[in-house]
C-alpha positions in Angstrom: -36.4 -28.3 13.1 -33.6 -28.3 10.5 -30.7 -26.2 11.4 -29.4 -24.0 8.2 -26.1 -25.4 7.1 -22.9 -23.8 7.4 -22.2 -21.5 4.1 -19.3 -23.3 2.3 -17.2 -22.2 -0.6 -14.0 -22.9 -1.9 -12.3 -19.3 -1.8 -12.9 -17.6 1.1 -10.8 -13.9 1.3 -10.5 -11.9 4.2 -10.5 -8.2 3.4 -12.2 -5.6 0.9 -8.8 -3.9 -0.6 -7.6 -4.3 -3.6 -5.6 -6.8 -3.0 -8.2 -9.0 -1.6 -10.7 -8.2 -4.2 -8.0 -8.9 -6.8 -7.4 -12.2 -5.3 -11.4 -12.9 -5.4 -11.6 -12.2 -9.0 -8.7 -14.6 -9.9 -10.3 -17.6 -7.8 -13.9 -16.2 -9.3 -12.9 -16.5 -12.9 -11.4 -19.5 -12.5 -15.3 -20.8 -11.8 -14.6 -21.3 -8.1 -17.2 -20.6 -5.4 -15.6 -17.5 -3.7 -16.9 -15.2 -0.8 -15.2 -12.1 0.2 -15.5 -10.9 4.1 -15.1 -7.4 4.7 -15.2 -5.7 8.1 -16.0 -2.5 7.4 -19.2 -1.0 5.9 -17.5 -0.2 3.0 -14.6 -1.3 0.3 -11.0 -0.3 0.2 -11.7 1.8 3.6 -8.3 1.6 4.5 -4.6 1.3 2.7 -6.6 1.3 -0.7 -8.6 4.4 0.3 -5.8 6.3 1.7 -2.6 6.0 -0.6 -1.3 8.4 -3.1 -2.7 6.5 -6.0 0.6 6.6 -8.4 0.5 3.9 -10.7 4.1 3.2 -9.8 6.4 1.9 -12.8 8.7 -0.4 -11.3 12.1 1.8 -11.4 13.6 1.4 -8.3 13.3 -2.1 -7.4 16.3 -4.6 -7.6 16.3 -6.6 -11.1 14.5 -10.0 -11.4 13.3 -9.5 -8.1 9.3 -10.3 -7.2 9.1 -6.4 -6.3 10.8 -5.4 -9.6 8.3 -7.8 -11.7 5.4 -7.2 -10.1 5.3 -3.7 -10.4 6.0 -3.5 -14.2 3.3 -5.8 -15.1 1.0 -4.7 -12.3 2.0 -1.2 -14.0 0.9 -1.7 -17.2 -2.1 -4.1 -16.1 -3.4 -1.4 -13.6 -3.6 1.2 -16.8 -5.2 -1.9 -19.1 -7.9 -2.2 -16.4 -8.8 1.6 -16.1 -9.0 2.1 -20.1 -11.3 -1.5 -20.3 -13.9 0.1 -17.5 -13.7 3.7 -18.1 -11.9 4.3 -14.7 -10.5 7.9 -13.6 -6.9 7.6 -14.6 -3.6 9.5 -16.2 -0.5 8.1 -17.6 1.2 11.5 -16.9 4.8 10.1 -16.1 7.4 10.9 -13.5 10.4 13.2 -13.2 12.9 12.7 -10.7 15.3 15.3 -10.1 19.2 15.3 -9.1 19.8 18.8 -6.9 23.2 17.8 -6.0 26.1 16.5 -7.6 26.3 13.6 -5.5 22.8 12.4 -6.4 23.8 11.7 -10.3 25.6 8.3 -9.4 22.5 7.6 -7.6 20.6 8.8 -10.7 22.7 6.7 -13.4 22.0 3.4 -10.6 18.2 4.0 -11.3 18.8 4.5 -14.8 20.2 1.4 -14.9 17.4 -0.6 -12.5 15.0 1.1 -14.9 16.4 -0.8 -18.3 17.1 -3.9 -16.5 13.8 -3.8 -15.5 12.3 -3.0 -18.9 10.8 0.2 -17.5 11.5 3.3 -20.8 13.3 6.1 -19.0 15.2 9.0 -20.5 18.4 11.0 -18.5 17.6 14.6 -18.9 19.3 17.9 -19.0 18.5 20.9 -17.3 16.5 21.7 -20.5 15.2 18.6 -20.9 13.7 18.3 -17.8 12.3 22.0 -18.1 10.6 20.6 -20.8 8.7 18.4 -18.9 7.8 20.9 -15.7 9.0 24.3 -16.7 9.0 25.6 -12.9 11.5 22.6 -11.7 14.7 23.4 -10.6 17.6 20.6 -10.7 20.9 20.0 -12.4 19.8 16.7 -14.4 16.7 14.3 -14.2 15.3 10.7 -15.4 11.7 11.1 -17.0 9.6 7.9 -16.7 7.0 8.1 -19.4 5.2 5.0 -18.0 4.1 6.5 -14.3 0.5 7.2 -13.9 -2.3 8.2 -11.5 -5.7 6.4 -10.8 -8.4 6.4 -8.4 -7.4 2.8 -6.6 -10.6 2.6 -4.2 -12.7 3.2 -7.7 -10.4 0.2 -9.0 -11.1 -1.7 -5.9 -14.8 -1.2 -6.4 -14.8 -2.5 -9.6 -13.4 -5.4 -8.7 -15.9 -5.7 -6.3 -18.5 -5.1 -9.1 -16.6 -8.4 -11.1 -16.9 -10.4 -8.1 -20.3 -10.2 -7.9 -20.6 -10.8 -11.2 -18.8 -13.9 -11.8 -21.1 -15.2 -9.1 -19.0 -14.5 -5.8 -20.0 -13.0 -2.6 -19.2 -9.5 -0.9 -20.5 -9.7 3.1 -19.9 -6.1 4.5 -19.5 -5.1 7.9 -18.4 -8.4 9.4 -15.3 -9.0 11.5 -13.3 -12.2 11.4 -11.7 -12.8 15.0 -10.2 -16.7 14.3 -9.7 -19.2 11.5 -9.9 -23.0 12.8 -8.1 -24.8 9.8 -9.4 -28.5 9.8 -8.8 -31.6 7.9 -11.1 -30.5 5.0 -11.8 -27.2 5.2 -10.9 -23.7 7.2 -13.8 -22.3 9.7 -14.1 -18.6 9.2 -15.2 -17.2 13.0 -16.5 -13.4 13.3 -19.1 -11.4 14.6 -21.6 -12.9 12.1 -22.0 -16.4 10.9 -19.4 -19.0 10.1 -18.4 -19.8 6.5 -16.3 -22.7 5.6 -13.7 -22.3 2.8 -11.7 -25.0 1.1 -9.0 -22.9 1.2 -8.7 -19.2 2.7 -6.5 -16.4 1.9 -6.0 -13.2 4.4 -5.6 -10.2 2.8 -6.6 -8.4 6.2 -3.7 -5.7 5.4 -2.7 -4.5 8.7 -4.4 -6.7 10.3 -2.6 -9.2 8.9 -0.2 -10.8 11.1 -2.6 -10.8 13.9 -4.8 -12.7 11.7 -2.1 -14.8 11.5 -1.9 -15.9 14.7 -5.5 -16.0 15.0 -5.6 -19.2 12.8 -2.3 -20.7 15.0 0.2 -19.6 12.6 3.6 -17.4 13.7 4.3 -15.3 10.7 7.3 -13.9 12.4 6.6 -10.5 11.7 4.6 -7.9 13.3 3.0 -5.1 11.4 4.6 -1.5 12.4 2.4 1.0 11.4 3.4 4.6 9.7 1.4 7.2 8.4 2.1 9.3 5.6 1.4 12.8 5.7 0.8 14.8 3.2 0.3 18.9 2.4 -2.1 20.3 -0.1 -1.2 23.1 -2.6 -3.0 26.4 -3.1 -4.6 26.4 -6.6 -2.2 28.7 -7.5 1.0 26.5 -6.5 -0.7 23.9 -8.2 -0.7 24.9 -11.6 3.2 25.1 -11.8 3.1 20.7 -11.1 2.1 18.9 -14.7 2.4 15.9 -13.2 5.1 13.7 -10.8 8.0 15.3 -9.6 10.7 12.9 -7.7 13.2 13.4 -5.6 16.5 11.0 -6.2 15.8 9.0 -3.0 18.8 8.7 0.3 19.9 5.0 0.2 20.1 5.4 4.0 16.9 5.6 4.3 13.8 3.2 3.3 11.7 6.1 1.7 11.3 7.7 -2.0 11.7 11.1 -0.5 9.3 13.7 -0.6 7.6 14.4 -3.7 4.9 16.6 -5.7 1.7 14.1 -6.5 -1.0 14.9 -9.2 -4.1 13.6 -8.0 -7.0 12.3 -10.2 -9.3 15.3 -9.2 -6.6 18.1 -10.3 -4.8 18.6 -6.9 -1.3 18.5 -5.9 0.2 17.2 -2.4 3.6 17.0 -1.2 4.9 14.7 0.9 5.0 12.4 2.6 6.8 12.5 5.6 6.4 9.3 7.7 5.1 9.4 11.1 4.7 6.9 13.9 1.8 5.8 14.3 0.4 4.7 17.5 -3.0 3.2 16.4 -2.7 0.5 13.8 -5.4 2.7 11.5 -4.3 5.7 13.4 -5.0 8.4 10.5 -5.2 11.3 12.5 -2.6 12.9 15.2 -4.8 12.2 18.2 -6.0 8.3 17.2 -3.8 6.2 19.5 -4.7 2.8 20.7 -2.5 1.3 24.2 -2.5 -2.3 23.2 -1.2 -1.2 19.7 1.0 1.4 20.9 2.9 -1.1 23.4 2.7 -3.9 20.1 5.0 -1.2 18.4 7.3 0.1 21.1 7.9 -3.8 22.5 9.0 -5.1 18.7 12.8 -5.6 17.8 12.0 -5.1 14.6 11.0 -1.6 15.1 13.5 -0.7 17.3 16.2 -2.3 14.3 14.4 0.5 12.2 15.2 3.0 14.6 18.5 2.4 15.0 19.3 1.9 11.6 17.5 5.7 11.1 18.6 7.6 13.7 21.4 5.6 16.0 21.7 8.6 18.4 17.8 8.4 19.6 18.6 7.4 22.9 16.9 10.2 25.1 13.7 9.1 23.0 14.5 5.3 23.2 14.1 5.2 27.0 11.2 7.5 27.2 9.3 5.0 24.8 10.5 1.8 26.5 8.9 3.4 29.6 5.8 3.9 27.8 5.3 0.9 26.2 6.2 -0.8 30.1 2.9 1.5 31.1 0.9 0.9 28.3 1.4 -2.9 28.3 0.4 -3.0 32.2 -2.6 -0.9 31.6 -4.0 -2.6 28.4 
């Protein structure tokens, strides 16, 4: 009896989000052989599924850094692909708001990252920005015509859709648990058959750096995982948002604030505030996992972020030092 052979192809990606999916398209257009391995049942389940979905317009990032150019272009691309397949989209734009005098240096520094950057944005007065959102309330604003709104899983899909269609794979509910690179080729080890790839790219999101190490690889960096929540407006709160309303972020800390979203289907949600998370896809209060939980609360580089936050955490420090010592014995 003939065994079946190994499936081989020369692109092999690990994980159904978008960036996965966007990374099988590339290889697929380029007329390689590409198969795409998704655990779950279902695309974008995940960081695609779950997010805000602003089309972001590249405005704060440092000038002629990666961040900085890839999210103009990926901007402008992102709206280019929802108008070429009919996707659910809006380019509504953003306003951030100054409440405080001391926010309008911080204000002028975005100005400036904006037009550096090549990202349109306009300083507003009080009446300008009333224009805009008549129910906002500040003492000067920048209004970023370019921000926008999508549906990202329905982009993710698509992609998915493009795969298939350029002759790549999609194989659904299947784990990867270790990558065995060899001379010629990278075996791709789960809970269903192997697949061989020339070349494999892990786009396992937070799974990522465990991946990593999976293959025999030390990234150096272990994912910390924080959840964003949000709250939803009544219908009647709702109508006074147009659109995207911005705080001017804190420098001292590494968030944008929280802020008023538009969402595709007509709702508005504020937020987020960012919560430890104790479950690596931990999306609900209660979801906590020990082995990831003592991951978190035995990294330096989340205890760095603490400090850096909120130096006087020490009462809180020790109690989760002594829980991560319990966790890791029981795990």
């Amino acid at each position: 009896m003939t065994l079946p052979k190994t499936p081989r192809y020369e692109v092999v990606v690990i994980g159904g989000g978008i960036v996965g999916l966007a990374t099988a398209y590339a290889a697929a257009r380029s007329g390689r052989s590409v198969a795409v391995v998704e655990r779950e049942p279902r695309l974008a389940t995940h960081q695609t599924g779950r997010n805000s979905n602003v089309i972001h317009s590249g405005l704060y990032y440092a000038p002629g850094g990666l961040k900085a150019r890839l999210a103009v272009a990926g901007c402008a691309e992102t709206v280019a692909f929802c108008r070429t397949h009919d996707l659910p989209h809006q380019v509504c734009g953003k306003l951030v708001v100054a409440t405080e005098p001391d926010e309008l240096p911080r204000m002028k520094e975005l100005a400036r990252r904006g037009n550096a950057n090549g990202v349109e944005n306009h300083e507003l007065d009080q009446a300008g920005m009333r224009a805009h959102e008549p129910h906002v309330r500040g003492i000067a604003a920048l209004w970023v015509p370019s921000t926008g709104i999508c549906d990202y899983r329905a982009v993710a899909e698509k992609l998915g859709e493009l795969v298939v269609k350029e002759g790549g794979e999609i194989h659904l509910g299947r784990s990867v648990t270790s990558l065995v690179r060899r001379r010629a080729d990278v075996v791709v080890r789960g809970d269903g058959p192997e697949l061989l790839g020339t070349q494999v790219v892990a786009c396992a999101g937070l799974h990522c750096d465990e991946l990593a190490r999976a293959s025999g690889a030390d990234p150096g960096v272990r994912i910390v995982p924080f959840r964003g929540e949000y709250a939803g407006f009544s219908e009647r709160a709702a109508a006074l948002v147009r659109g995207l309303i911005y705080p001017v972020p804190d420098p001292s800390f590494p968030f944008l604030g929280v802020h008023f979203t538009r969402m595709i289907g007509g709702d508005i949600h504020a937020g987020p505030n960012a919560v430890l998370s104790l479950k690596r896809e931990g999306y609900h209060k209660t979801d906590i996992d020990l082995r990831d939980s003592a991951e978190v609360l035995t990294s330096p580089a989340f205890w760095k972020l603490v400090d850096g936050v909120c130096p006087d955490f020490k009462a809180a420090r020790a109690w989760l030092k002594a829980f991560s010592r319990g966790a890791t014995q029981n795990s």
